[in-house]
TIDOVEX-509342 format. One line per field, with one value per residue (C-alpha): x, y, z. Coordinates in pm, 1 decimal, padded with zeros to 6 digits. Layout:
# TIDOVEX-509342
xx <- c(X | ...)
yy <- c(Y | ...)
zz <- c(Z | ...)
//
This chain:
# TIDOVEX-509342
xx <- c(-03144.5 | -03201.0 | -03481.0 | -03689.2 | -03671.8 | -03781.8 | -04067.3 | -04172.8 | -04137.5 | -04333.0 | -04620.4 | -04631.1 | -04569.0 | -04291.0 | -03940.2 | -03721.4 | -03468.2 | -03563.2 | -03266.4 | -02983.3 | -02946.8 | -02946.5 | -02732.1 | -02433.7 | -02613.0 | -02409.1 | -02028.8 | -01891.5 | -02231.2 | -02273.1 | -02621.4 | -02621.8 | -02386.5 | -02032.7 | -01750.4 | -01676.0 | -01287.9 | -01315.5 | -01419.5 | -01784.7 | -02004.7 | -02035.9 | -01830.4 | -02029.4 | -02061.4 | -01692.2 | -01558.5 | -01186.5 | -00931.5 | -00751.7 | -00369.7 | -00324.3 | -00327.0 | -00682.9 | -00841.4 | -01214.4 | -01236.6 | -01330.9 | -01012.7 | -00852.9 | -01125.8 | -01111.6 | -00761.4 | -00867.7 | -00751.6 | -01013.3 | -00892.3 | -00809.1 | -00992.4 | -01375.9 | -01220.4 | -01193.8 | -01436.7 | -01745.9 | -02003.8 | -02130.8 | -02464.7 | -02660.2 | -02890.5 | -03158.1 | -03326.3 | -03525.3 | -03848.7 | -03967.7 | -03931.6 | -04217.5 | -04505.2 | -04327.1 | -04567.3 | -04590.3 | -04760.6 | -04572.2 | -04348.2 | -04483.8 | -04307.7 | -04025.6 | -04112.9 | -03909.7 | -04098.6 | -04372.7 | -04385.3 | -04406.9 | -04656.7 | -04934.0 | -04900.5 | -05051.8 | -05405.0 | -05370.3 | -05141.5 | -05209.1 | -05012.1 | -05254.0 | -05534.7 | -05321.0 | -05235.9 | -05593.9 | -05727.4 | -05482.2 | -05359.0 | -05674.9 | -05748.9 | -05561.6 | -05205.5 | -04875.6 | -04531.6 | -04338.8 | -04590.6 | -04368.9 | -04083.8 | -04090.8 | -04162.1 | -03843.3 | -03693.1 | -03395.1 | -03473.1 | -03374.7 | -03007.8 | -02733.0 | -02455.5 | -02253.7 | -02494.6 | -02531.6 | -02194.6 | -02108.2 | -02402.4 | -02247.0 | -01896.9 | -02125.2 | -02263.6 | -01909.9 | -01997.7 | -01642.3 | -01813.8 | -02140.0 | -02311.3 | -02535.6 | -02801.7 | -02734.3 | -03033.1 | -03288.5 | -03499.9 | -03690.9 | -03450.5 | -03390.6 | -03015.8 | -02868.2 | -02556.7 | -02476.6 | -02508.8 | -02515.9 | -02746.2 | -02997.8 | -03146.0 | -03399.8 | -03203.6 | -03146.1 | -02941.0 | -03198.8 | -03514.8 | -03659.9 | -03364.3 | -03174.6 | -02877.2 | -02565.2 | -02670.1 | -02405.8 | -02117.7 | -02244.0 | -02250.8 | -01927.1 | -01774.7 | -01875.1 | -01708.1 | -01400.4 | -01379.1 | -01554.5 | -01518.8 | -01239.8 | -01157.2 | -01542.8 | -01534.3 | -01764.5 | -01980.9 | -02204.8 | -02532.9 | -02675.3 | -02911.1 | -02844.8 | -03207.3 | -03482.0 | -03863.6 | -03983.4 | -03662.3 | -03820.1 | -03471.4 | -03424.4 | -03440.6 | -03628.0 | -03539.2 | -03872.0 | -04046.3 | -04027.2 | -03823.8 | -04001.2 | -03867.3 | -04117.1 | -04186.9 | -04427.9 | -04799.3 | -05092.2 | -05120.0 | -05528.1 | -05565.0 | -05272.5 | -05176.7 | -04850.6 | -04674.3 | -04372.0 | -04065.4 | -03946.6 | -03596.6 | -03567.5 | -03271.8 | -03352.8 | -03085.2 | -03093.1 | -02871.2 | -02962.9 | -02650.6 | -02402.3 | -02539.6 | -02672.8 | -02599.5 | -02233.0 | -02162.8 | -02392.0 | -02142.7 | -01870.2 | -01949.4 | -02010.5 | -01632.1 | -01486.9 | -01673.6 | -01680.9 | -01436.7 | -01580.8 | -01448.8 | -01738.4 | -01909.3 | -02219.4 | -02446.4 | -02810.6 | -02973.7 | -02791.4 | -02948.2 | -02829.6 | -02521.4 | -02151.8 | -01985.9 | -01659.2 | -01471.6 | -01668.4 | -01503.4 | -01196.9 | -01193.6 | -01299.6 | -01053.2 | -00761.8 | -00882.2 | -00843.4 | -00453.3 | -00331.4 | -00306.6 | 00012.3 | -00124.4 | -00326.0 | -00627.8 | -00832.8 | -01191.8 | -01413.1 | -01713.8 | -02034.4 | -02217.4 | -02516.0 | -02309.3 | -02463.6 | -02116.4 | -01930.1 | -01709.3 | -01711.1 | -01520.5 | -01822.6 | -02161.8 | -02466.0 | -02758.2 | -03048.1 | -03296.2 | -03165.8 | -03170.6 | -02980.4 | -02663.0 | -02355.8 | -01974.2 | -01832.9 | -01469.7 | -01569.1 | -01645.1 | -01979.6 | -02201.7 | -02562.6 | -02815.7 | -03106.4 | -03296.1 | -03400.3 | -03753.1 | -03897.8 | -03939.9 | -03850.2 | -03497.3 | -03727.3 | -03878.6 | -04210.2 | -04400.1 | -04695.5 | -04406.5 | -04450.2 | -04174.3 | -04277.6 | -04218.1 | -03859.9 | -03565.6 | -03443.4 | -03067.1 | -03058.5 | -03167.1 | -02962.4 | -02628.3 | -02667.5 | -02767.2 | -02418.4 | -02225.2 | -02312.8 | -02251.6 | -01905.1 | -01801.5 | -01910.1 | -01680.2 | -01985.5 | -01987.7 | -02335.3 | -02493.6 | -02731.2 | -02943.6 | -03133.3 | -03463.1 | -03458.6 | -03724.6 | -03784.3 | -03673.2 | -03358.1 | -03395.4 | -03358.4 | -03638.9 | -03539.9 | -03593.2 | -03337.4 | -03065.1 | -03160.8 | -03078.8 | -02757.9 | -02631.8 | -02707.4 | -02517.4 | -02202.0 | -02231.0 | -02188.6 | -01911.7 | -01714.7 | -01743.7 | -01709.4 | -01533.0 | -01235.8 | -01339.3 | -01520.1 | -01307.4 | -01025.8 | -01117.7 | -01151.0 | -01361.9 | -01284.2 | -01307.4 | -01642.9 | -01803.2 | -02065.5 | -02169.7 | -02560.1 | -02579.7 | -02204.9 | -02014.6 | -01621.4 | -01408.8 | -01026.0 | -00798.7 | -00467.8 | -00356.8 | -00703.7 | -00964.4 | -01343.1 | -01680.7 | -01922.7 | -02295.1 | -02570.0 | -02755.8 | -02654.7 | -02565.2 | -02683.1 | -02442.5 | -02204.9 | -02147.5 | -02055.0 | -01892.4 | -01862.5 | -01668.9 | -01292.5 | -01176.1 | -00820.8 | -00780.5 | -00453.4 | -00376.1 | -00273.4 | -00567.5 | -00738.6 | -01096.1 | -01238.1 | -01491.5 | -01507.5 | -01683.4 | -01611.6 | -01346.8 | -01378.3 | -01096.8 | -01035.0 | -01352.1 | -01287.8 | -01339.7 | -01317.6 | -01269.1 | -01331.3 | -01500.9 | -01477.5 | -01627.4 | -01565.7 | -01712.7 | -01703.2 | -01839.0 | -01996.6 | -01930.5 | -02170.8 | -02330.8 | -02426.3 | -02484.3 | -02448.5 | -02111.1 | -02016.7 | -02114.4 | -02213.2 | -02574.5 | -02778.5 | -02418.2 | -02098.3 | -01751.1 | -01540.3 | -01169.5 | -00832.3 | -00445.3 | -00409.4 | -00100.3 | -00224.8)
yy <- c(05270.9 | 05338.3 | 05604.3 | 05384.0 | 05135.8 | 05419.1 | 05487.2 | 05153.6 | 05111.9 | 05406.9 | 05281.7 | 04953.7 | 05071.4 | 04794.1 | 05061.5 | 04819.0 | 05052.4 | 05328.8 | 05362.5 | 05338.6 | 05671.6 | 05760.1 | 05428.4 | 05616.9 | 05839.7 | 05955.0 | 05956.8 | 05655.7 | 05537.3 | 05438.1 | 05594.5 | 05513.3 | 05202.6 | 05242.0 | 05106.2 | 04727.1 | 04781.4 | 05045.0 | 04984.6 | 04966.0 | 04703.1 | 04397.2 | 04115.6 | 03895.4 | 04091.0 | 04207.7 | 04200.8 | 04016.9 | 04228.0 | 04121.8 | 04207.4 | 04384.3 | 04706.2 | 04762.7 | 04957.9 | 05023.6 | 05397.2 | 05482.3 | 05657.3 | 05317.7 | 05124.9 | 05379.5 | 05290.8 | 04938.3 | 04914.4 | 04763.0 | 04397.4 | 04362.5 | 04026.7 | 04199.7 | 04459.1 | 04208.0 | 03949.1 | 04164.0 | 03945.2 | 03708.8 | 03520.3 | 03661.8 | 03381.4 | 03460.0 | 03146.9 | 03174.2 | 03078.4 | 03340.7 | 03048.6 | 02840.9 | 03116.3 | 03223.1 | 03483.4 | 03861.0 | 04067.4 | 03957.1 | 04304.3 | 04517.2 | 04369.2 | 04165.1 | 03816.1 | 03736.8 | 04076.6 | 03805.0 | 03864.0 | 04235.6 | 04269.4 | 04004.1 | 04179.2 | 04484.4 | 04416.8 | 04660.3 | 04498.1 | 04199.1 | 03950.0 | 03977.0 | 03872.5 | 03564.5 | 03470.0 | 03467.2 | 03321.0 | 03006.7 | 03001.6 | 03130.5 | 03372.1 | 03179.1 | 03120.2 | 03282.7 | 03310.6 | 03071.0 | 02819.1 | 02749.5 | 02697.6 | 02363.9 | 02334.6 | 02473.1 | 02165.7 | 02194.3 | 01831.7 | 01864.6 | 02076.7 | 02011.8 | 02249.5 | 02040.3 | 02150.3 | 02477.6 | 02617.7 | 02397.6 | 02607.7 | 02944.0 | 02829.2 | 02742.0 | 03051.9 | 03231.5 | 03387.0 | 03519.2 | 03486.5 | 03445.8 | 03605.0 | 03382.4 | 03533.2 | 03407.2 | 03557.3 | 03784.0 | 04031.1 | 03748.4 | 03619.4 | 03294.4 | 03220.0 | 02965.0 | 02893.0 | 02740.0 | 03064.5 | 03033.8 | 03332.2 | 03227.4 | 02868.8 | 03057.1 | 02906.4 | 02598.1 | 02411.9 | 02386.8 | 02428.9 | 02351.6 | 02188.8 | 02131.2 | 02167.7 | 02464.8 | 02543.4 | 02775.1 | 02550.9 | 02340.5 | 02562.0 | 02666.0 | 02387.6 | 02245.3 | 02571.6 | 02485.9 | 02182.0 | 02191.9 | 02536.5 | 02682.6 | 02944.0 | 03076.1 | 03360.6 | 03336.0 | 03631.6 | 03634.0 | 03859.0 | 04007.1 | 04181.3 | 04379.8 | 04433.4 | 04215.8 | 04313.7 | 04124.1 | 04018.3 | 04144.1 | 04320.9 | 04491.4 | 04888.2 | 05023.2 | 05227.5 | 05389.6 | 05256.2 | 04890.0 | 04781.4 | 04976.6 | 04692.9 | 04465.0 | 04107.6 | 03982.8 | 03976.5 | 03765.8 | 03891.8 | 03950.7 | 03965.3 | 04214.6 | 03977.9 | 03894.5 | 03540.9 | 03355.2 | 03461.0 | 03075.9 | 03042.4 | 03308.6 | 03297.1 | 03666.7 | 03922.2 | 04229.9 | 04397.7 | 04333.0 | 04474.3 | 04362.2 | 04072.4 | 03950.7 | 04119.3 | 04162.5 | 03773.1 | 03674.3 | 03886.5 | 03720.9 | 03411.6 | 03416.9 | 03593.8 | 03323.5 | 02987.4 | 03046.0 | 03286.2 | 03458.3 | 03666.0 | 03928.2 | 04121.6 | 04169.4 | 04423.5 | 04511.5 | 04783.6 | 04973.8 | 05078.8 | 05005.6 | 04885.6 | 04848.7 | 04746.4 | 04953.4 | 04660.8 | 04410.8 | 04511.5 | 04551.7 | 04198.5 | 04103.9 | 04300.8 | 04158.1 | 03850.9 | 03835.1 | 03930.6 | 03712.9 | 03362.4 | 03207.0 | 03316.5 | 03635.9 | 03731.9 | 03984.7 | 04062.4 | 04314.0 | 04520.9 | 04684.0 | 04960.0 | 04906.0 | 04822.7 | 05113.2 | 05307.9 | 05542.0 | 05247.5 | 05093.3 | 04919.0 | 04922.3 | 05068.1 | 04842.4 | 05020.8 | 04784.7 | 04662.3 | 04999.1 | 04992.3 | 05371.3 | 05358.7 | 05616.9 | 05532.1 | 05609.5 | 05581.4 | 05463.5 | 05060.2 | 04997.5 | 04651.7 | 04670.4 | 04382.9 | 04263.5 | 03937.0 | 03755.0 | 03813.3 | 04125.0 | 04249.7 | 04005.1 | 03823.5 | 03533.7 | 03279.0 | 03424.7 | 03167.1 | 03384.4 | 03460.9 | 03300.9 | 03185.9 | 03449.2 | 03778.4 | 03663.0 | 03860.3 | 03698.0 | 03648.1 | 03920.7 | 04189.5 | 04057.5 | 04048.0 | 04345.7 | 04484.8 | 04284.5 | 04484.7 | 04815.5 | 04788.9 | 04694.2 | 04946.4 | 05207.0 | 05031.3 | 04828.4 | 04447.0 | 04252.3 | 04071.7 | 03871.2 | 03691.6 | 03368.6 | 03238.4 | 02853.7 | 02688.2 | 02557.4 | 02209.6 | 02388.9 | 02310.0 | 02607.5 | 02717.3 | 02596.8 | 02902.3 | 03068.8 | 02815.0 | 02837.4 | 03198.4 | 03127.8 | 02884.4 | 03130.7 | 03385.5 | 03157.9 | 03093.6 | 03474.3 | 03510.4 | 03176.1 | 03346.9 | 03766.1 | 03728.9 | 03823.5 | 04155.7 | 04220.0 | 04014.1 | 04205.2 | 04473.9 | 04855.8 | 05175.4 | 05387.0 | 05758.3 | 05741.4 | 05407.7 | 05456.8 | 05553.4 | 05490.4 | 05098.2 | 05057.5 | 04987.5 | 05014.1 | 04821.1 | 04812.4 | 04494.8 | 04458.1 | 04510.7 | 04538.0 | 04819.4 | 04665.2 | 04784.1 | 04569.6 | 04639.5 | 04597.9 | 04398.0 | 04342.0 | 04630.8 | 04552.5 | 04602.4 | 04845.6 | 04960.7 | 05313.3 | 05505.8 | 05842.8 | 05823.7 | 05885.6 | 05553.1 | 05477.6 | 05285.3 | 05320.3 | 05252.2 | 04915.4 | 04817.1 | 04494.3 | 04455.3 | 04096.1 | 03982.5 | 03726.7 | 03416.3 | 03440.3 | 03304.9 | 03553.7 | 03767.9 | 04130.3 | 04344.9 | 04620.6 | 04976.7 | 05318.9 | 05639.7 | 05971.2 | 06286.9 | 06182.1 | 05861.6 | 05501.3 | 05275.0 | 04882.3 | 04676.7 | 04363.6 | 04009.4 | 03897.3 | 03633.2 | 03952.7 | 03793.7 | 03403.6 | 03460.3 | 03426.3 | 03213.4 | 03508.2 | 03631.2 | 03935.8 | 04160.8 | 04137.6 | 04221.9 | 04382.1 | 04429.8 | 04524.4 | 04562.3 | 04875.6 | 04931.5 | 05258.3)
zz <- c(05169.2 | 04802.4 | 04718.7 | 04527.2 | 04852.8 | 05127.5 | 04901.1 | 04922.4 | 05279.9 | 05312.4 | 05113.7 | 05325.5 | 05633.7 | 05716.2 | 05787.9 | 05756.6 | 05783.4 | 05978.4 | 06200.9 | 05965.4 | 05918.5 | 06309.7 | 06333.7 | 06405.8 | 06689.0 | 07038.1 | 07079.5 | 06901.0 | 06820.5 | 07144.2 | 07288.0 | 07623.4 | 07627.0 | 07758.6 | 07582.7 | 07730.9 | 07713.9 | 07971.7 | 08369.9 | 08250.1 | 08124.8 | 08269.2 | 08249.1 | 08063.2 | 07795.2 | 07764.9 | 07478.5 | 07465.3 | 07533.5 | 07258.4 | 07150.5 | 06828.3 | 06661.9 | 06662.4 | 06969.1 | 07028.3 | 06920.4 | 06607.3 | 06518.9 | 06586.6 | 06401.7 | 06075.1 | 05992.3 | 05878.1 | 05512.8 | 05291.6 | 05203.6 | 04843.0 | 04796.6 | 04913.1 | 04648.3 | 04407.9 | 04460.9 | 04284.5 | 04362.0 | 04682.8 | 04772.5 | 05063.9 | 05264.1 | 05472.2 | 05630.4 | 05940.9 | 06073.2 | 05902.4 | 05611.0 | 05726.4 | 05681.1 | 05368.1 | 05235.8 | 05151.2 | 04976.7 | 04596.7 | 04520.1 | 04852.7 | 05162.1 | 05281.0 | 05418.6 | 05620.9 | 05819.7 | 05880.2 | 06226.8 | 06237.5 | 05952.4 | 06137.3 | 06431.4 | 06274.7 | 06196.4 | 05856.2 | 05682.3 | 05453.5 | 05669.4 | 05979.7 | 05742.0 | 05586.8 | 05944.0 | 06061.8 | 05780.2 | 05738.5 | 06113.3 | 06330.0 | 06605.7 | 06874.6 | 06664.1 | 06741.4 | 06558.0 | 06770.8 | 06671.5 | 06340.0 | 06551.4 | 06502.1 | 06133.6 | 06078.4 | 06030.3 | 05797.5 | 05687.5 | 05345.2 | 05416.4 | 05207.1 | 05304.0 | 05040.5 | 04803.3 | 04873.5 | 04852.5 | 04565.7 | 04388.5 | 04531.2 | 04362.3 | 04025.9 | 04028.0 | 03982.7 | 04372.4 | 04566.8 | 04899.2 | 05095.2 | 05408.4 | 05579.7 | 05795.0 | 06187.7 | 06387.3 | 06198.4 | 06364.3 | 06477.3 | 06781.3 | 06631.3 | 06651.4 | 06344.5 | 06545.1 | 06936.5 | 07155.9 | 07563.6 | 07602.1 | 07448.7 | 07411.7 | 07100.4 | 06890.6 | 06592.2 | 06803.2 | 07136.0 | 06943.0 | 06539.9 | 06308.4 | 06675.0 | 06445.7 | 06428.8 | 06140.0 | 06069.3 | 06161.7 | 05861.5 | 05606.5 | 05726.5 | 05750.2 | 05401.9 | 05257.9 | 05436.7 | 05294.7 | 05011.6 | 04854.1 | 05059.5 | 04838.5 | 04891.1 | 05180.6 | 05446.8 | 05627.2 | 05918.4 | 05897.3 | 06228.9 | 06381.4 | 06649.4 | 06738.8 | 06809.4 | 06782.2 | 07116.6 | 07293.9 | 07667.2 | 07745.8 | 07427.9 | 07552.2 | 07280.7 | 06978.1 | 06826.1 | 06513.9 | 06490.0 | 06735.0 | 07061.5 | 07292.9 | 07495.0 | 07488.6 | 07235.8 | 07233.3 | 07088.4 | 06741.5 | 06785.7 | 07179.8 | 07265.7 | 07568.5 | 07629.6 | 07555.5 | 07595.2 | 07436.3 | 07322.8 | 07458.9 | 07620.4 | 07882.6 | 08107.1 | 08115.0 | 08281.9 | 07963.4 | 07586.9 | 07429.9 | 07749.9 | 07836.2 | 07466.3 | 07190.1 | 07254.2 | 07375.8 | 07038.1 | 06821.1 | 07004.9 | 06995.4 | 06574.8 | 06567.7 | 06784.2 | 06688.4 | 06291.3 | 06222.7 | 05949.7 | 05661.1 | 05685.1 | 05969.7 | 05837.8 | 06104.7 | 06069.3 | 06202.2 | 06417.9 | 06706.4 | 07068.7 | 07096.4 | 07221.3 | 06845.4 | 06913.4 | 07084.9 | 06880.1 | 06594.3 | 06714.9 | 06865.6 | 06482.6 | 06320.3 | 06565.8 | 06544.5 | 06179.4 | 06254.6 | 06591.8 | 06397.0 | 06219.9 | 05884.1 | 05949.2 | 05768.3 | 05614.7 | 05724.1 | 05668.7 | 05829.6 | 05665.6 | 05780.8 | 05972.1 | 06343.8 | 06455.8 | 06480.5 | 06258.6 | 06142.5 | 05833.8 | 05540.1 | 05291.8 | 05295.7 | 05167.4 | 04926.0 | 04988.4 | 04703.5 | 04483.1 | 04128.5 | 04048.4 | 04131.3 | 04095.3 | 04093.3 | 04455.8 | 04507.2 | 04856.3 | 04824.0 | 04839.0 | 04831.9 | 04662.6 | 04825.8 | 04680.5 | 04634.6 | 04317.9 | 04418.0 | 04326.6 | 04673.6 | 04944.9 | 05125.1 | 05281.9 | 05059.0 | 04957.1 | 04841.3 | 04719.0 | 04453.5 | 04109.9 | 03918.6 | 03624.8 | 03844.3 | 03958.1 | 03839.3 | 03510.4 | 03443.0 | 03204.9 | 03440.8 | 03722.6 | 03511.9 | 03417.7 | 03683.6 | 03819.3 | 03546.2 | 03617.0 | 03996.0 | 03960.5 | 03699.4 | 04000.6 | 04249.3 | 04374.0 | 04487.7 | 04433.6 | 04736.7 | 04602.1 | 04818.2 | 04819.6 | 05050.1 | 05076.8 | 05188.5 | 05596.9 | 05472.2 | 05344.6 | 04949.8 | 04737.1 | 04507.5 | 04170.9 | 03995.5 | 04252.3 | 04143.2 | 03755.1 | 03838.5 | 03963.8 | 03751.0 | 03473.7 | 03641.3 | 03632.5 | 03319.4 | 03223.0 | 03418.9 | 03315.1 | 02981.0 | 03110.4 | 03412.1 | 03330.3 | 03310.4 | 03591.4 | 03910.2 | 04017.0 | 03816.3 | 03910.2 | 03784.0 | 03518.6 | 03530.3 | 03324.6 | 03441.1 | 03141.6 | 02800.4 | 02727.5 | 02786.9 | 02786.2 | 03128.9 | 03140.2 | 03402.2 | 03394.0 | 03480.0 | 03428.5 | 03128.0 | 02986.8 | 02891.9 | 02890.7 | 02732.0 | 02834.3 | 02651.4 | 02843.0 | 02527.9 | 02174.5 | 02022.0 | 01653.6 | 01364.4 | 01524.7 | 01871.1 | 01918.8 | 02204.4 | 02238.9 | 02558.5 | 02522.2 | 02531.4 | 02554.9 | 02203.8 | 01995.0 | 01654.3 | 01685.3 | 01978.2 | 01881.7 | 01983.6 | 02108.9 | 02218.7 | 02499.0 | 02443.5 | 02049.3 | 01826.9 | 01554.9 | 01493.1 | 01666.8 | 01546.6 | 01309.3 | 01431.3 | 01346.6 | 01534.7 | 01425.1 | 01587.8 | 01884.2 | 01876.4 | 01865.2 | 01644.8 | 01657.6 | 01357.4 | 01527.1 | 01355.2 | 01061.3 | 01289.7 | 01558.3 | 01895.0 | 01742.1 | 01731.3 | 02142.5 | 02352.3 | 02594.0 | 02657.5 | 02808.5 | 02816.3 | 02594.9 | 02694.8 | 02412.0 | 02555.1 | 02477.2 | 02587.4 | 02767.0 | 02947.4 | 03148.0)
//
């Protein structure tokens, strides 16, 4: 987690995120759990011993070569949609929402208050269960939005910490398609990006813990394992759905993982947590998987399976960021402080385009990809000012995007408010604002005497420019920022052959 985020976990109480950093704990990342592709485990929660050139060990598992379309694709839409989404409230900037659950059950945090005051003394979480309703779900119209809003990919969120499965599972009946929406919720989105936006890459969001699944073991912090209890009483109560196994990772967690790999056969692994586990021959399954078809496919893996096995690693509501060599993926919502629809948030303290394009900018000239995520509502319609954001988004990119898919990092990824990307052929600046009359960089940028200077989105001829003592100067068009069709950054470019 990002610095800034820790310290504001810390000042809420909520640690989110408290076992990433242990996530990779024991041999393998294991803990206790034996690896289900030897004599151990039990049989329902085996993972397939599938033929390919992926085994479960990690030295097996860190050959994976990163797939050159997650390399390329820069930026995807992140959707977390839960029952968590009927509550919908946080404190605006403090805490996450869709940690509604966790936050009323502790009687100093803000949520226990909103819950007693709206919901009473006698209420519990699974009492929204059915006001999730997805009544209002257009997967047609959701991914058609993703497309609009230039996105490469998405990662839907399947089960949150909550328990509440999205998709047909048969370990569990605490899910969409037994309780609430009594929909697969996933297969629809799915399926209308197979059909209706195929070249849109799908991913599958996780979490390998629960807070008050009865056979969870236990990890510390907030997920200490036990079944739930009455938010002001302290007695237990059902766990909705619940289907008793005598092993959460074997018996649950495992078939769950499987069961997303083999039903929607996603693009992107996307793990949460960490924690207990047995993700060796999970991902293994998922990488082979991706490979025994007619026309084989890449897939990829984030960080937060709880084992020392990764294709990317994923900063979380950040805002510093430094160029890594090693692909990374920075996640955030357009609220200011929340996944889940918060609907304590007003319209005025959302992100506005211009921070979040920039902010899109400078994580890709660092070698970063941009998760951003949306909270729809429990009707399923998406707050408007979450798709204003993302059409606005789409439109920079229609205009800027051709320097910033498929592109890599240079060796300085900035200069003051200036980013630099590469892509073939081409050598970007991309200004984080207008520059005014001229812009000047003092990097060493690779311009030769006959390098003409655009800028995208403008029909004005190349830009004159100078360079002397080290530093380049651009003189910007008499019309200034009238002159392209471009807003909040501005892409100068030209032909390098490196």
């Amino acid at each position: 987690m990002g610095q800034q985020m820790a310290r504001r976990l810390a000042a809420s109480d909520i640690g989110r995120r408290r076992f990433l950093a242990g996530a990779a704990l024991g041999a393998g990342g294991l803990l206790a759990y034996p690896a289900l592709s030897a004599s151990g485990g039990s049989r329902r929660g085996r993972a397939a011993a599938s033929s390919g050139p992926y085994q479960p060990t990690v030295e097996s598992l860190s050959t994976h070569p990163l797939p050159q379309w997650y390399s390329d694709a820069k930026f995807g839409i992140f959707i977390h949609w839960g029952v968590y989404s009927v509550p919908a409230w946080a404190p605006v900037g403090r805490e996450y929402a869709e940690w509604y659950w966790h936050n009323m059950d502790n009687p100093s945090d803000p949520t226990h208050q909103h819950e007693l005051s709206l919901y009473g003394a006698a209420a519990t979480y699974d009492q929204f269960i059915p006001q999730f309703t997805a009544g209002k779900f257009d997967p047609r119209a959701w991914v058609e939005l993703f497309e609009r809003a230039g996105a490469r990919y998405f990662v839907q969120v399947t089960k949150h910490h909550e328990g509440f499965a999205l998709f047909r599972t048969s370990v569990s009946r605490r899910a969409s398609v037994y309780l609430g929406p009594k929909r697969d919720l996933v297969k629809e989105l799915f399926d209308a990006a197979a059909r209706y936006t195929p070249s849109l890459k799908r991913g599958t969001y996780y979490s390998l813990p629960e807070w008050y699944n009865p056979a969870y073991p236990g990890d510390g912090g907030s997920f200490p394992g036990g079944g739930p209890k009455q938010y002001v009483t302290g007695a237990p109560i059902p766990y909705t759905g619940y289907l008793p196994v005598s092993d959460y990772v074997n018996d649950f967690q495992v078939p769950q993982l499987l069961e997303l790999i083999s039903q929607y056969d996603p693009d992107i692994l996307w793990g949460d947590i960490g924690g207990p586990n047995n993700s060796l021959p999970v991902i293994a399954d998922f990488y082979n998987h991706g490979l025994n078809r007619p026309h084989p496919k890449d897939v990829v893996v984030n960080n937060r399976m709880g084992v020392p096995v990764r294709d990317f690693t994923t900063p979380e509501y950040a805002s510093n960021f430094q160029l890594n060599p090693a692909k990374w993926e920075a996640c955030q919502g357009i609220d200011p402080f929340s996944f889940g629809y918060n609907a304590a948030t007003p319209d005025s303290a959302y992100f506005t385009a211009e921070v979040l394009i920039q902010r899109l900018v400078d994580i890709v000239s660092k070698n970063g990809n941009f998760l951003l995520d949306i909270g729809p509502r429990a009707d399923g319609t998406i707050p408007q000012v979450m798709v204003d954001r993302l059409t606005q988004i789409g439109d920079w990119l229609r205009i800027n995007g051709d320097a910033i898919y498929g592109s890599a990092y240079w060796i300085q990824p900035a200069d003051g408010n200036v980013r630099f990307t590469v892509t073939p052929g081409r050598f970007n600046m991309i200004s984080l604002g207008w520059p005014g009359d001229q812009l000047v960089i003092s990097a060493p940028v690779p311009v030769s005497a006959d390098s003409k200077i655009r800028l995208l989105g403008s029909h004005a001829p190349p830009l004159p420019w100078t360079q002397s003592n080290g530093q380049l100067v651009i003189t910007m068009p008499p019309s200034g920022e009238f002159s392209t069709r471009s807003r909040y950054a501005y892409t100068f470019t030209f032909d390098w052959d490196r």
